[in-house]
Structures are given as C-alpha cells and as structure tokens.
C-alpha positions as a Markdown table, in Angstrom:
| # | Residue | x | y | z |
|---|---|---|---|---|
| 1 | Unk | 13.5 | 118.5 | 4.1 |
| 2 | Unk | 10.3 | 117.9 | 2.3 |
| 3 | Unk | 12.1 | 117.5 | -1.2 |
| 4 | Unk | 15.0 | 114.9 | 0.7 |
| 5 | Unk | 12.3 | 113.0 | 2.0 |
| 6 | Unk | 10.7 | 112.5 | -2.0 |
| 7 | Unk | 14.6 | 112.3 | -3.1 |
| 8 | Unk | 14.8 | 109.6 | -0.7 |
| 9 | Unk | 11.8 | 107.8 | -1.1 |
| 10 | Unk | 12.2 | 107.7 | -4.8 |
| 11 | Unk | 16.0 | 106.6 | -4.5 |
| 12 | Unk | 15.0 | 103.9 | -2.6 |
| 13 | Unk | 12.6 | 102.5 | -4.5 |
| 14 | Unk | 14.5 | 102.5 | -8.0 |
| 15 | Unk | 17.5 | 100.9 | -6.0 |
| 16 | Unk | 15.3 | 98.1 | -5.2 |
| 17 | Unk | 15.0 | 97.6 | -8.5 |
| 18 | Unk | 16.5 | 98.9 | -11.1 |
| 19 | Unk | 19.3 | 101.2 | -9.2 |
| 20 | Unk | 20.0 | 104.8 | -9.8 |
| 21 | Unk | 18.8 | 106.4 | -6.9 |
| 22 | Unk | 22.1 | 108.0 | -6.4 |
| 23 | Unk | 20.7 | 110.4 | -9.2 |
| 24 | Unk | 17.9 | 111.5 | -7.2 |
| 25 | Unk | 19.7 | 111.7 | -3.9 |
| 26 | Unk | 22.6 | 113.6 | -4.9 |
| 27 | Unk | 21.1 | 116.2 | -6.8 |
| 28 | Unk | 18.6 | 117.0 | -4.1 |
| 29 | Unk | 21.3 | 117.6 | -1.7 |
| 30 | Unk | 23.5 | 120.0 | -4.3 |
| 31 | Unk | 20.0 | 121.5 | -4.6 |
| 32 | Unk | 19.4 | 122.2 | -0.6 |
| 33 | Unk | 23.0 | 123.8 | -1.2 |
| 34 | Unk | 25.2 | 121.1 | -0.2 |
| 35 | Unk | 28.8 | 121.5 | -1.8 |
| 36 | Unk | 29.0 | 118.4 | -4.3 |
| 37 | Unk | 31.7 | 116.5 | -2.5 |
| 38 | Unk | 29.6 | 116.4 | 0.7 |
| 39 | Unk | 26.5 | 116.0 | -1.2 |
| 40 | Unk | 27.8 | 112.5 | -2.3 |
| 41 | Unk | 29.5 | 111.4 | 0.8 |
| 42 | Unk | 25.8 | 112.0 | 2.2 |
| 43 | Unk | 24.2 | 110.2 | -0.5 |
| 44 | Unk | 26.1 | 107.7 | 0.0 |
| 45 | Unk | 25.7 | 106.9 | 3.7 |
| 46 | Unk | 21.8 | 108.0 | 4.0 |
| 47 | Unk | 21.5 | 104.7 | 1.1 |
| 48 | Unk | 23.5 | 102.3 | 3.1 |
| 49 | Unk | 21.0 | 101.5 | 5.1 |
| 50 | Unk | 17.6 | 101.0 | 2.3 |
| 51 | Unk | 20.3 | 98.8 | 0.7 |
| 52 | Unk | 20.7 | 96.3 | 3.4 |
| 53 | Unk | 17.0 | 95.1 | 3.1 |
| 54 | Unk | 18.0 | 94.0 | -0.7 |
| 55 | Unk | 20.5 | 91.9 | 0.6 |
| 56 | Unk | 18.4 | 90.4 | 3.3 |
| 57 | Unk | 16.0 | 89.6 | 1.0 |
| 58 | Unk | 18.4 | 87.3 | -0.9 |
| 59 | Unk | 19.4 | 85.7 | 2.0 |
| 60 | Unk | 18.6 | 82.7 | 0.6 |
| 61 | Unk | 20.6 | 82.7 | -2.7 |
| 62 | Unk | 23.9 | 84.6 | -0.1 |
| 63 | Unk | 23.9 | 81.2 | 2.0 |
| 64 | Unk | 23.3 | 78.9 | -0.8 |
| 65 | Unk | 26.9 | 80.4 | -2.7 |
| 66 | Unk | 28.2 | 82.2 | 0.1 |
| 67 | Unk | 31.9 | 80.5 | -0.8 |
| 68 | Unk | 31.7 | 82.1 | -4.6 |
| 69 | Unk | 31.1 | 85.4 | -2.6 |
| 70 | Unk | 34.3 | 85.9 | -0.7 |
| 71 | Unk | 36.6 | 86.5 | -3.1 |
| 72 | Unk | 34.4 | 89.3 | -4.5 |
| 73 | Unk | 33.7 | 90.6 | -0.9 |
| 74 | Unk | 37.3 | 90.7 | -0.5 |
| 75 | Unk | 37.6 | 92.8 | -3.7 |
| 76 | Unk | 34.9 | 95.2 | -2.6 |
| 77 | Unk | 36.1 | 96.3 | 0.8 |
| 78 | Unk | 39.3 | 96.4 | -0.6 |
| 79 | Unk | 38.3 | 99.0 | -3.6 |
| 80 | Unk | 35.4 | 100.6 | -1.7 |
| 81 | Unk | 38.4 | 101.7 | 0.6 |
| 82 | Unk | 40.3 | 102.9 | -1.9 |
| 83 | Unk | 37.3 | 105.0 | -3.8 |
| 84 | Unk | 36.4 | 106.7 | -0.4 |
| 85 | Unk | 39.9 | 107.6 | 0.2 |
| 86 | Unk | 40.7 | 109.2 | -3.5 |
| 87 | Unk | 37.2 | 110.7 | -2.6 |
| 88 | Unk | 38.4 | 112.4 | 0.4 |
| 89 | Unk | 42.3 | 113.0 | -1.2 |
| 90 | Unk | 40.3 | 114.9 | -3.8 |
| 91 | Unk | 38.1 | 117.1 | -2.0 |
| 92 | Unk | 35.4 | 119.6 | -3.3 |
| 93 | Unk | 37.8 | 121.4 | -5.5 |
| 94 | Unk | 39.2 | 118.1 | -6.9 |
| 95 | Unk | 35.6 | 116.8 | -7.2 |
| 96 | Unk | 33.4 | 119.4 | -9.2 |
| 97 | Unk | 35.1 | 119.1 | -12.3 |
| 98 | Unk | 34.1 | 115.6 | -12.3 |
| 99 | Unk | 30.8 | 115.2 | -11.4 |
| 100 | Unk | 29.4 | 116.1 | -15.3 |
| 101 | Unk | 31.7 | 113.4 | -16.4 |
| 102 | Unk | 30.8 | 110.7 | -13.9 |
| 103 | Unk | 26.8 | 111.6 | -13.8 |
| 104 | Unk | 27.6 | 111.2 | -17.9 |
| 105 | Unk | 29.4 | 107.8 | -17.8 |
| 106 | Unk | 26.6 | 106.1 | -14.7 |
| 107 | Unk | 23.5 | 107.6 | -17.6 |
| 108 | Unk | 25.4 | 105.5 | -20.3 |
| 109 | Unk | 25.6 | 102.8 | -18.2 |
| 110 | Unk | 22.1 | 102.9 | -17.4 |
| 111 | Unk | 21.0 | 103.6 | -21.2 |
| 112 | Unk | 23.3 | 100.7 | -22.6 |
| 113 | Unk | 22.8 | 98.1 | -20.0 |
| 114 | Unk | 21.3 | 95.4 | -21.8 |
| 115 | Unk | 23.8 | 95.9 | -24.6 |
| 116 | Unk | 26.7 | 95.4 | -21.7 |
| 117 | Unk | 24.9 | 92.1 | -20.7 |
| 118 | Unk | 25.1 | 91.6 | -24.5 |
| 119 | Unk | 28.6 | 91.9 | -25.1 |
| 120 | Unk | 29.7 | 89.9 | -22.0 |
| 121 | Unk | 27.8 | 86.6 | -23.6 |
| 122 | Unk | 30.5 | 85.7 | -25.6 |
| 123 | Unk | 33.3 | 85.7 | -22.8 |
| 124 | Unk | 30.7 | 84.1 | -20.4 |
| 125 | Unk | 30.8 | 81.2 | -22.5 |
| 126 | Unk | 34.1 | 80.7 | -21.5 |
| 127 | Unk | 33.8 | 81.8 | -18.3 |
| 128 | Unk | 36.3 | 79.0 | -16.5 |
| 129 | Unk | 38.9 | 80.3 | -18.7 |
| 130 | Unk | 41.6 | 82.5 | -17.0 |
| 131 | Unk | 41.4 | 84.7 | -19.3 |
| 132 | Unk | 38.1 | 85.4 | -19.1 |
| 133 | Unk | 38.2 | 85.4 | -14.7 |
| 134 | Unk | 41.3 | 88.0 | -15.0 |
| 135 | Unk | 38.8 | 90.2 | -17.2 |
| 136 | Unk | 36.2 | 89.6 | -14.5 |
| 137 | Unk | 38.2 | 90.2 | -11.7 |
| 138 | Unk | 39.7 | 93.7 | -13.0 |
| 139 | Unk | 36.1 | 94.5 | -14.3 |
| 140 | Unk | 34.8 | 94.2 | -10.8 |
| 141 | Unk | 37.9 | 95.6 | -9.1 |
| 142 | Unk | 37.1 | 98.7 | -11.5 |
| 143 | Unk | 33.4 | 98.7 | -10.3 |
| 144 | Unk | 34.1 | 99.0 | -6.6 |
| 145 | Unk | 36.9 | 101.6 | -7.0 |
| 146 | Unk | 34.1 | 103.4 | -9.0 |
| 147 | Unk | 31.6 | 102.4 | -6.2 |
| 148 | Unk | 33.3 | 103.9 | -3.1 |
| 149 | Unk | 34.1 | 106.7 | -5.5 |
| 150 | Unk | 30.7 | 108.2 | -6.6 |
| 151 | Unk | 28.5 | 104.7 | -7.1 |
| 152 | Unk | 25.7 | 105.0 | -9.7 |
| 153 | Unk | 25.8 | 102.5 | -12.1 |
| 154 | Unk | 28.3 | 100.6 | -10.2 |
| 155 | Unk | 25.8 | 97.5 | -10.3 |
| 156 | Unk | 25.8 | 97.0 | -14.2 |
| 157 | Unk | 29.3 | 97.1 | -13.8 |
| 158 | Unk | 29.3 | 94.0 | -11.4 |
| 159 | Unk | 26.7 | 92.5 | -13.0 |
| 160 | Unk | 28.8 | 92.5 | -16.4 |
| 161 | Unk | 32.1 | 91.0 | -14.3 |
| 162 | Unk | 29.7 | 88.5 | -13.1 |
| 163 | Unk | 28.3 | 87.0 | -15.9 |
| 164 | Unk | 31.3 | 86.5 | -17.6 |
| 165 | Unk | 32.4 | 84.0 | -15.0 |
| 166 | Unk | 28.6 | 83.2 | -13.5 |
| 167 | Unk | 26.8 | 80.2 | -13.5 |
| 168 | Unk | 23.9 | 81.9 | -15.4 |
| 169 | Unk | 21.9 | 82.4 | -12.8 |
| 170 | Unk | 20.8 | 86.3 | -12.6 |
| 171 | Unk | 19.4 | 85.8 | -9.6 |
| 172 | Unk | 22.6 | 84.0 | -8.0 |
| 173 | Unk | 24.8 | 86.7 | -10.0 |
| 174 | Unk | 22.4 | 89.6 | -8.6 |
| 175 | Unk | 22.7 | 88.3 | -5.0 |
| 176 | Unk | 26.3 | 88.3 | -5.3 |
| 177 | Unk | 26.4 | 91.9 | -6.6 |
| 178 | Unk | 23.4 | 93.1 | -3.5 |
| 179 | Unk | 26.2 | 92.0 | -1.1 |
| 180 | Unk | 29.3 | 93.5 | -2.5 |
| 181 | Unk | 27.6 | 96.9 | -3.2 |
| 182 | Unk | 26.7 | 96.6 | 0.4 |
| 183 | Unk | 29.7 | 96.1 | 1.7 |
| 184 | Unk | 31.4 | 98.6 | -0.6 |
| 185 | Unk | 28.9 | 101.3 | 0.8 |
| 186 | Unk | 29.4 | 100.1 | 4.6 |
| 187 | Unk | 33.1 | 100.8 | 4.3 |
| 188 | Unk | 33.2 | 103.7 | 1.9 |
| 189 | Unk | 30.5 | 105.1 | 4.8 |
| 190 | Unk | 32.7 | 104.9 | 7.6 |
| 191 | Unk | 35.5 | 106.6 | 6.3 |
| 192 | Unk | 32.8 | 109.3 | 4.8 |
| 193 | Unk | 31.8 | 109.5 | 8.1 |
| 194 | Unk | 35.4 | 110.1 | 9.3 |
| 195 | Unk | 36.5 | 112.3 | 7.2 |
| 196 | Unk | 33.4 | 115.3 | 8.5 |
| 197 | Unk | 31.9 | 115.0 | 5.3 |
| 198 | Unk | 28.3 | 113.8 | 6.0 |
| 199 | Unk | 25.6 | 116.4 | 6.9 |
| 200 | Unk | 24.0 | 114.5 | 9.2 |
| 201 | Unk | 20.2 | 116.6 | 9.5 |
| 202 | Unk | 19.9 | 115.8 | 6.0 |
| 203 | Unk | 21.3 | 112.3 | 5.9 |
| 204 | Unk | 19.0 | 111.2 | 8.5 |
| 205 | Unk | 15.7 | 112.9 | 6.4 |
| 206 | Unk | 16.9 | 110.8 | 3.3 |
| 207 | Unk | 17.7 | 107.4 | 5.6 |
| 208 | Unk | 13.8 | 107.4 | 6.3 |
| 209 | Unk | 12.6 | 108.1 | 3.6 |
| 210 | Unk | 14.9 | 105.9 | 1.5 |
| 211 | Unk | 14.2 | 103.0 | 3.8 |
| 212 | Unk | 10.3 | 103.4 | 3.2 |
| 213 | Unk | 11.0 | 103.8 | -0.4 |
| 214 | Unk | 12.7 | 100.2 | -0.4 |
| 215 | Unk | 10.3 | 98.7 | 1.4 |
| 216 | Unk | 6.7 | 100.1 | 0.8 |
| 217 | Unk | 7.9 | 101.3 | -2.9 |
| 218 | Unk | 8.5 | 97.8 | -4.2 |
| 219 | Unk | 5.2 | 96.9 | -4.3 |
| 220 | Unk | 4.3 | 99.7 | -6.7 |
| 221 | Unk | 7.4 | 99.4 | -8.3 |
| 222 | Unk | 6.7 | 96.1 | -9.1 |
| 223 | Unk | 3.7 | 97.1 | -11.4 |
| 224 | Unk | 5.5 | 99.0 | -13.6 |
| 225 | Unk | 7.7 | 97.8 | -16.4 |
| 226 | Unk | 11.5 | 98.0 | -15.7 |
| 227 | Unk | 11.9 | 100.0 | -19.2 |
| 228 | Unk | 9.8 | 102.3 | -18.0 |
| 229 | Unk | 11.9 | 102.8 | -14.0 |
| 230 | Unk | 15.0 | 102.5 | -16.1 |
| 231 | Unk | 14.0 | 105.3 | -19.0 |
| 232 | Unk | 12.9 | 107.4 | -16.3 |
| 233 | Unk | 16.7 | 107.1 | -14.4 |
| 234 | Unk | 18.3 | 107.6 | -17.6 |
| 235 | Unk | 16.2 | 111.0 | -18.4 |
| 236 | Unk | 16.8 | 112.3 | -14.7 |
| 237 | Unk | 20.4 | 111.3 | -15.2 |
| 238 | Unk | 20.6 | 113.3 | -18.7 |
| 239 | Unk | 19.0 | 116.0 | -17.3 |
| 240 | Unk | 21.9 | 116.6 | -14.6 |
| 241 | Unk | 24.2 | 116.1 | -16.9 |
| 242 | Unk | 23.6 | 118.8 | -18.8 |
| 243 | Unk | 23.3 | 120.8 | -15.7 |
| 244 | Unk | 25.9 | 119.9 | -14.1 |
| 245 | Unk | 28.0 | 120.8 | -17.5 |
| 246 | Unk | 26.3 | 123.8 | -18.3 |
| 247 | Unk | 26.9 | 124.9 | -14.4 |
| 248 | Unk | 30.8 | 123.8 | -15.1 |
C-alpha cells in the first residue's frame, strides 16, 4: 500500500506536468502482483480522477475555444471506447505480449518529443489545408485508440495532431488535449470498471495519493526543469522495458 501510495503521488505529479505517470502506476501494481491486464485497467481509473483538476485548471482556455473542442471530444469518446473494448477482447493472455512493446513505443515518445513538435512545423504551416486536418484528425483518432488502450504518451500524440491544425497557442492546444485525455479516461474507466477488471483496494490507495500528487506536487514540480521530470520518465520507462522484455 505504502509503495501505491508513492506510485501514486509521483504519477500525479509528473501528469501535471510532463505526463508519464502511467509508468509509475502500472508497474507498481504488476509489482504488488497484479496480472498486467488488470494492472492497467487499475491504472487507468485510479488517474481519472488527479486528471480532472488539469482540466479545471484550464477552465479558462476550455470556455474561451470550447467550439474547436467538440469535434476532438467527439473523436475521443469515440476511440477511448474502442481502446477499452480491444483492451477487454484481448485479455491478460492477449495483453502480456504487448506490454514491452507499448512501454517501448510511449519511452520513445517521451525521448523524442520535442523532435515530434519539430516535424509537425512544416504541416502546421498549412494547417487550414485538408490535407493537413485529415492528417490531424487520423493522428488524433490514432492517439485515443492508443489512449483507452494502454495511455502513456498518448498526450504528445495529441499534441502533435494539434499543432498541425492549431492556432499556435500551446496553451489553447494543451487545454484541448487536458479535456480529451479526460474524457478518453472517463469512458475507457467505465467500461474497465465493467468488465471486473479494476482492483478496487488498490485503486482507491493510488486515487489519493495521485490526487495529492497533482495538487500539492506541482508546486515542487514547478522548481524543477521539465528536462530533468521528463529524463527522469524516460529512464523509469527504459528501465521497464527492459524488464518487461527480459520477463517476456
């Protein structure tokens, strides 16, 4: 309970503000002996909840452009569905093969984020092409399939779709990606949630502590550099990798 409780406090923290905490969160659970299907589908719903603070906190930038958000809520409950569900269809069998391979693609995510931002500059500058919007669209489509499905790194992902067709505001562009990740979680929970595979002693352990993490651990996060939070998320997620492979 003890380790949870750190898991969760770190994962929310890093969530508010560079994302990753899945890492943390997930491999405590496999670590308390979880099987690796349920220890996402607990991950995932104990870090609903931390997550709606971020978006209340933009609540400003959410009204101000809440008509560019619907068509990319729309696309998030849609493909949050559909992750959950190829989640479930799966199962733990289905599922442990994958895991070194999706901990391996969210750490490369992480690693190369900026150079992601990078490569999206030149189709952002034609962004009201529709070329360029049907590349966003299937970009972010991918992202919240991905994001019901396991979720780290699904934010760079939307970020990336976002900019291409995105006013250039990261703030705006961030808001817009808080909400969706939100709303993928809130639907990918419930059907977590129906399908018996949350542990709920541990889920509520990592709730708390994840809640406190995104509120109290901002303010210390805040002091250190984002290379630094982010280095850290890609060395934990390297780390399990490896594991995870080795254990495979």
């Amino acid at each position: 309970m003890f380790m949870l409780a750190v898991a969760g406090f770190a994962a929310g923290t890093v969530n508010a503000v560079a994302g990753g905490g899945t890492f943390a969160t997930f491999a405590a659970l496999v670590v308390c002996g979880l099987p690796t299907l349920d220890a996402n589908a607990t991950s995932a719903v104990a870090l609903t909840p931390a997550n709606l603070a971020t978006v209340v906190a933009y609540r400003s930038e959410i009204r101000t452009h809440f008509r560019r958000m619907v068509p990319f809520t729309l696309v998030g409950l849609c493909g949050g569905a559909i992750g959950a569900l190829l989640l479930i269809w799966l199962g733990d069998a289905g599922f442990r093969p994958l895991v070194p391979w999706l901990l391996l693609s969210a750490t490369l995510m992480f690693a190369f984020s900026d150079r992601i931002r990078e490569l999206t500059k030149p189709l952002a500058q034609q962004g009201s092409g529709a070329a360029s919007r049907i590349v966003a669209f299937v970009v972010m489509a991918l992202a919240t399939i991905y994001g019901g499905f396991f979720g780290a790194g699904m934010g760079i992902m939307m970020l990336a779709a976002l900019a291409i067709i995105g006013s250039g505001d990261y703030h705006e562009d961030n808001a817009i990606k808080n909400v969706v990740a939100f709303l993928i979680q809130v639907v990918s929970a419930g059907l977590l949630i129906a399908g018996g595979l949350v542990h709920w002693p541990q889920a509520l352990v990592t709730i708390v502590a994840s809640v406190l993490g995104g509120y109290l651990g901002v303010s210390v996060a805040r002091n250190v550099p984002i290379k630094v939070i982010r280095a850290t998320v890609v060395l934990v997620g390297a780390v399990l990798t490896v594991i995870f492979f080795m254990k495979g």
